[in-house]
C-alpha positions, 0 to 999 in steps of 0.5 A, spaced: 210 114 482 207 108 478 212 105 474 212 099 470 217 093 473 221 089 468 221 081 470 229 080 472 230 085 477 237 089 477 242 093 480 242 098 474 235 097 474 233 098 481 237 104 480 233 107 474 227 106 478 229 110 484 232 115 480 225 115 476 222 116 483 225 122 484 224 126 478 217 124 476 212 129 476 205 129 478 200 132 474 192 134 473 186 137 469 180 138 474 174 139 470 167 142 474 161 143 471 155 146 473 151 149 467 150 154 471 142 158 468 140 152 464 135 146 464 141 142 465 144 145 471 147 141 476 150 144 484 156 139 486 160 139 480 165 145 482 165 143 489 168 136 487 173 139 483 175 144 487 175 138 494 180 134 489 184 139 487 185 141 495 187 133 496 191 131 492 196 137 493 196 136 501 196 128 501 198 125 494 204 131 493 201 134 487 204 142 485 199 146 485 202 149 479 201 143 475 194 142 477 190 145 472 183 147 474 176 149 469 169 150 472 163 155 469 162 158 475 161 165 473 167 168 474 172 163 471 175 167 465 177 159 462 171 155 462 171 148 461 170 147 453 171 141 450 176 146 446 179 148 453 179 141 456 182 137 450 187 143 450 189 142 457 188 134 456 193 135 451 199 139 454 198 134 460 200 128 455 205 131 451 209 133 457 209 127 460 215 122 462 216 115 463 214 115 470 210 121 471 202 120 474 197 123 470 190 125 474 184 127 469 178 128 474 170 131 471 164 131 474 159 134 470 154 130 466 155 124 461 152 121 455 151 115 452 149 113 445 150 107 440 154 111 434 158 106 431 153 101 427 159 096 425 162 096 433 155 093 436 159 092 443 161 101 443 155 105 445 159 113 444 160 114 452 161 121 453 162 127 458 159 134 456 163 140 458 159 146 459 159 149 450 155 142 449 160 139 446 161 132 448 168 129 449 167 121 447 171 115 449 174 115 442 177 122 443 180 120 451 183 113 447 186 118 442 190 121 447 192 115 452 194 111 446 200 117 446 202 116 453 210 114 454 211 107 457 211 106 465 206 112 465 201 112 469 194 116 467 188 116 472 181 118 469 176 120 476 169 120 471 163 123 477 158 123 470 152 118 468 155 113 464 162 113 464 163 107 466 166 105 458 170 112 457 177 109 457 177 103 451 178 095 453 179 096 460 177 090 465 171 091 470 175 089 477 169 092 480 162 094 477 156 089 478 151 089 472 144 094 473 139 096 468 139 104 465 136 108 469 136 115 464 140 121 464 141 128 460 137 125 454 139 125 446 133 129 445 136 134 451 142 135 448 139 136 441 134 141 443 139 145 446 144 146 441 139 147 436 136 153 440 144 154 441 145 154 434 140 159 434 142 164 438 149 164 435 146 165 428 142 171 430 147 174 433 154 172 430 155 174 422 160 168 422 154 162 422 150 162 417 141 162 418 141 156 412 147 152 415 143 152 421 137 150 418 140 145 413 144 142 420 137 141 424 134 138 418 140 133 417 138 126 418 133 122 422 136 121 429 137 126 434 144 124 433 146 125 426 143 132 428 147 133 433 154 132 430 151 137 424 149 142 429 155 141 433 160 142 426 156 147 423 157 151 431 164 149 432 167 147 425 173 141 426 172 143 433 168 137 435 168 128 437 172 124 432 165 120 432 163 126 428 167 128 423 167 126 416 173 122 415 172 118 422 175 111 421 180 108 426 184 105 420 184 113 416 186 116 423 191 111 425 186 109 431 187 102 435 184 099 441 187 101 448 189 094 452 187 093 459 193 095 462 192 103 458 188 108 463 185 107 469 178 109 470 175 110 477 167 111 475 161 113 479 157 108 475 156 104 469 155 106 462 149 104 463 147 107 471 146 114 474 150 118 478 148 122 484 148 129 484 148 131 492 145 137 496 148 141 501 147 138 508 149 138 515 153 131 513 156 135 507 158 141 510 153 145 508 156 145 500 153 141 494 158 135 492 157 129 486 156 122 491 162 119 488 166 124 488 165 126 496 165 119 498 172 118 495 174 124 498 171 120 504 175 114 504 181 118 503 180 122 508 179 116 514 185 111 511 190 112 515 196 110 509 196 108 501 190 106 498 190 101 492 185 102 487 181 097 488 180 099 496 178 106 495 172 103 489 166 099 493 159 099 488 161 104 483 166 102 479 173 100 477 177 099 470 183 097 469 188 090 469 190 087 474 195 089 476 194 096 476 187 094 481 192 093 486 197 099 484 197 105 490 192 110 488 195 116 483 202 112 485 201 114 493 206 112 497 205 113 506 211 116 508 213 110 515 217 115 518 213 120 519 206 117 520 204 121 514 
């Protein structure tokens, strides 16, 4: 497992880490949606989910039991909310233990806005869980910033414009492009006003009236959709939306570079890749970043540090951890493994 080392190395200490080794444990939330039977939907993202959930228990030494999976497809009985995702992100962290090595991997659709006026350089980079409501960059630094010391916390992001998801970490590996489009503001907007709709029409519990006052709240699409999104989920939302945001009222601070580690499969600005089943994939339906980072573990033969499994998609983090095995991954010598 990845943990911090001090400066002046001792026996008592060499002692502390080997004993560290041994009682750290591995965790993981996997996220994969579809949006199955929408105009959004997309085909790999279970697949990519389910592959890492098999990979990382056979190679990295996960416990199945500690690995927490949520998918849309139509069986599942706990889908991927933003109120089951954040649930289950919060549980991983509150557990956590100097040592432990935390994995949060989603492959679905991202957003990307500029929100916040006075912060110029934050554009609101988010993922978008299956209820349509987003999981911004603010509400992952939120959890981060309560990881214990010598933790280690690595977020696999197959999702358009998640290259800015964890706050302040440094670009090792990403070269600059031009945005290329994605699921449009106008999109989501369109979708959960029909959404607010339907629910309204249907459920006592939302109000005709508060419904027509969220849609005609504000004169951007974004105002609107954190009217909307609050009038269907309440406080059940992005910090980025409720009223009280503010960093300072929230006890919200700017993470370190050395805070997270984000492999994305493309820039805040870029695209990802939904890929079709085909003979090369073995006839499933794959995100390209997830199944060419399957790939590349698949045919190394020992531990990979972050910056050897990332090519041209991206890399987030400090220095050292670029050059850190990947989810604290040691080859096992005496046995070939």
């Amino acid at each position: 497992c990845l943990v911090q080392r001090p400066k002046h190395k001792t026996r008592q200490a060499t002692q502390n880490r080997s004993k560290m080794a041994t009682e750290c444990k591995k965790r993981a939330v996997l996220v994969g949606c579809n949006y199955p039977n929408t105009i959004n939907e997309l085909s790999g993202c279970v697949n990519d989910v389910k592959a890492m959930r098999e990979m990382i228990v056979s190679r990295f030494g996960f416990d199945s039991e500690n690995v927490e999976l949520l998918t849309d497809e139509p069986e599942s009985t706990y889908k991927p909310t933003r109120a089951n995702i954040m649930a289950e992100l919060k549980k991983m962290v509150v557990a956590a233990k100097e040592g432990d090595v935390l994995l949060f991997h989603f492959s679905g659709h991202g957003i990307v806005h500029r929100i916040d006026p006075h912060q110029p350089p934050n554009e609101g980079e988010a993922i978008v869980p299956c209820d349509l409501n987003p999981i911004f960059d603010v509400d992952l630094g939120q959890l981060i910033q309560q990881l214990p010391s010598g933790s280690s916390f690595t977020m696999i992001s197959d999702s358009c414009h998640s290259g800015g998801l964890i706050d302040k970490s440094k670009e090792q590996i990403g070269p600059h492009s031009t945005l290329k489009g994605s699921i449009s503001i106008e999109t989501l907007y369109q979708c959960l006003q029909t959404a607010a709709n339907v629910v309204s029409a249907t459920q006592s519990f939302l109000d005709t009236t508060a419904v027509a006052n969220a849609i005609n709240t504000g004169t951007d699409n974004m105002t609107g959709i954190g009217s909307l999104l609050t009038t269907i989920f309440g406080n059940n939302v992005s910090l980025k939306f409720l009223p009280h945001y503010e960093r300072d009222i929230l006890n919200l601070r700017s993470l370190t570079e050395d805070e997270g580690i984000l492999l994305s499969g493309c820039q805040a600005n870029e695209l990802s890749i939904d890929m079709p089943a085909s003979d090369k994939t073995g006839g499933k339906a794959f995100g390209a970043f997830t199944y060419t980072v399957l790939k590349v573990i698949k045919e190394s033969n020992g531990a990979l540090t972050n910056r050897q499994l990332v090519q041209h998609p991206c890399l987030y983090c400090s220095d050292e951890n670029a050059d850190a095995a990947f989810l604290g991954h040691q080859s096992n010598t005496t046995t070939g493994a």
